[in-house]
C-alpha positions in Angstrom: 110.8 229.7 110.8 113.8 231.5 109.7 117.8 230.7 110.8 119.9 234.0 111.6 123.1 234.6 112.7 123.9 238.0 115.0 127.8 238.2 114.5 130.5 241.0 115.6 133.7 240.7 114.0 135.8 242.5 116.6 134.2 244.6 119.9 136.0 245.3 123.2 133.2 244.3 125.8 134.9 246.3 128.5 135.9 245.6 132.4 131.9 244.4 132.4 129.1 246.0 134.5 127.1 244.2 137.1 124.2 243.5 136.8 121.4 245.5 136.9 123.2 248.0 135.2 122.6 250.1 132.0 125.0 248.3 129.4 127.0 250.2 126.9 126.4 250.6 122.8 128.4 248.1 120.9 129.7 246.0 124.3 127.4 243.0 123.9 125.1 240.9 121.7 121.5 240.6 122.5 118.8 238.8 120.8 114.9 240.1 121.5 111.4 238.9 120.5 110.2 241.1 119.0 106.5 240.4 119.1 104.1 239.1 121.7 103.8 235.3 119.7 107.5 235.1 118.9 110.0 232.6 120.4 113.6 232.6 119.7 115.6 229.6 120.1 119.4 229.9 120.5 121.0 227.5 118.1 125.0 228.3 118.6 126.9 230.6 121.0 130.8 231.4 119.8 133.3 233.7 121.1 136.8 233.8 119.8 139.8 235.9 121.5 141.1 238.3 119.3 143.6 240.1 121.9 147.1 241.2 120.7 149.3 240.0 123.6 149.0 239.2 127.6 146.6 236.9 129.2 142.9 238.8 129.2 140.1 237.3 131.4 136.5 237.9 130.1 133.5 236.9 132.3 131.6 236.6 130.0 127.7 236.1 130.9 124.6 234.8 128.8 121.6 236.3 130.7 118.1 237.1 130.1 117.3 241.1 131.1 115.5 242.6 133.1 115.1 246.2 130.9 114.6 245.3 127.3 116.8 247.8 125.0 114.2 250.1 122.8 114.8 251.8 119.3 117.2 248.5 117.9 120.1 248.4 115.9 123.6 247.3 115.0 126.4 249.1 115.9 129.2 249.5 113.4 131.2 245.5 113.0 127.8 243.9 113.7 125.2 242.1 111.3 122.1 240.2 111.6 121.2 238.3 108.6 119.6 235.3 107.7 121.7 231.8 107.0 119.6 230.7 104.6 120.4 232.4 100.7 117.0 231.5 99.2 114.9 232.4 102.0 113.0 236.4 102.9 115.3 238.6 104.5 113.5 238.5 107.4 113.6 240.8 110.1 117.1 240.9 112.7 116.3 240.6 116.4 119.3 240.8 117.4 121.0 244.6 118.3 124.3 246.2 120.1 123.3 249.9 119.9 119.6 251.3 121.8 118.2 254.2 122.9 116.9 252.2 126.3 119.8 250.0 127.4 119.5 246.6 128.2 120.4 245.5 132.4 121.3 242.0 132.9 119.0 240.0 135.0 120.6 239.3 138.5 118.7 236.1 139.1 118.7 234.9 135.3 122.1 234.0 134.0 121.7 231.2 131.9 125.6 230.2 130.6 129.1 231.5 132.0 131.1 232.1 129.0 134.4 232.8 130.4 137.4 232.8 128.2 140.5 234.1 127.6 140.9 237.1 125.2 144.3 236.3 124.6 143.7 233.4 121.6 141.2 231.5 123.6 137.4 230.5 122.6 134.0 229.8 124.5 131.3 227.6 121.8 127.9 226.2 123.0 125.4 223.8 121.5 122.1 223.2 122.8 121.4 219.3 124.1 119.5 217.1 121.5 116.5 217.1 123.7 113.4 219.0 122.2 112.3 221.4 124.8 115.7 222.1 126.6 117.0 225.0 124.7 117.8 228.2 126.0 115.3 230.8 123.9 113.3 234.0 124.6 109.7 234.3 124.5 107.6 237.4 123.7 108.1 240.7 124.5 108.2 240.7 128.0 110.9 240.8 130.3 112.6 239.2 131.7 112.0 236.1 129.5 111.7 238.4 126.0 115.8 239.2 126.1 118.8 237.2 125.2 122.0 239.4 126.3 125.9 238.6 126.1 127.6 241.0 127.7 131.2 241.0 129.9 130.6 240.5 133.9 132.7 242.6 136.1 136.3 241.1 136.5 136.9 241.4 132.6 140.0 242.9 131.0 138.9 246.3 129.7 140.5 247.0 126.2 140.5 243.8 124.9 139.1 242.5 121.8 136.9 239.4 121.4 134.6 238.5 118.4 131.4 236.0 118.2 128.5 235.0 116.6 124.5 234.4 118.3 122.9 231.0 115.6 119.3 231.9 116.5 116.1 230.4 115.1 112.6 232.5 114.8 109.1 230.4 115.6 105.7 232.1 115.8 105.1 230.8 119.2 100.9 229.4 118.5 98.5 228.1 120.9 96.8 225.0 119.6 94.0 224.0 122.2 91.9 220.4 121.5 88.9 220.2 123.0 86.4 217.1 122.8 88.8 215.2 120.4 87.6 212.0 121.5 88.7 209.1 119.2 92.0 210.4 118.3 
């Protein structure tokens, strides 16, 4: 089990696409599974405004996807590394440049993240309760695919920065059969 963070500094996610829609390099933050037994379970969601001046809508959306991005890896302002100094690398799941883009799910939004570019902020935790997280599972969409990415509506040229707190659990099947006396 290893603790990442995907983080972007500073990245303009646009006026937003709708969904369904090819997504462009470096304009969102998704997290994949990377194998079929893999589970990723978001930990923290932040965005912070970073615009200049003048009030800047973003509709912002957490989805799952319904095309997985192929051929991963981090645009220029973006890192994937592990929180933990004394554990393995580790390898990053998370991405913001691919040869295949990602398309946000119509029917699987899972958190509105609308903020303000202009200074204001958007943080989620998950609930306490084991089993009610928001996490990705496998390889297969659309339930392999994390994706933050600006809705239509957003205010094009402005800047916004954020971080993905994500944990990585071989997903196992443990199966008891004829454990009487337990």
């Amino acid at each position: 089990m290893a603790i990442r963070s995907l983080s972007f500094a500073s990245f303009q996610p646009g006026a937003g696409v709708a969904d369904a829609v090819n997504q462009v390099d470096s304009t969102h933050m998704t997290v994949s599974g990377l194998t079929a037994t893999e589970r990723v379970i978001l930990q923290e969601l932040f965005l912070g405004g970073l615009a200049p001046s003048a009030s800047s809508p973003m509709v912002m959306v957490l989805a799952r996807t319904i095309v997985a991005g192929a051929t991963l890896s981090l645009g220029a302002g973006s890192k994937d590394a592990a929180t933990d100094g004394s554990s393995a690398t580790g390898t990053a799941n998370g991405y913001t440049v691919s040869t295949t883009k990602p398309q946000r799910h119509a029917t699987f939004g899972l958190l509105n993240c609308a903020m303000n570019a202009f200074g204001g902020n958007f943080k989620w935790f998950p609930s306490n309760i084991p089993g009610k997280d928001i996490s990705a599972v496998g390889i297969a969409q659309p339930l392999g695919e994390m994706n933050l990415s600006a809705f239509t509506g957003s205010t094009a040229g402005a800047a916004v920065g954020g971080h993905m707190i994500y944990e990585k659990i071989a997903w196992i099947a443990i199966c008891l059969i004829g454990a009487s006396g337990i």
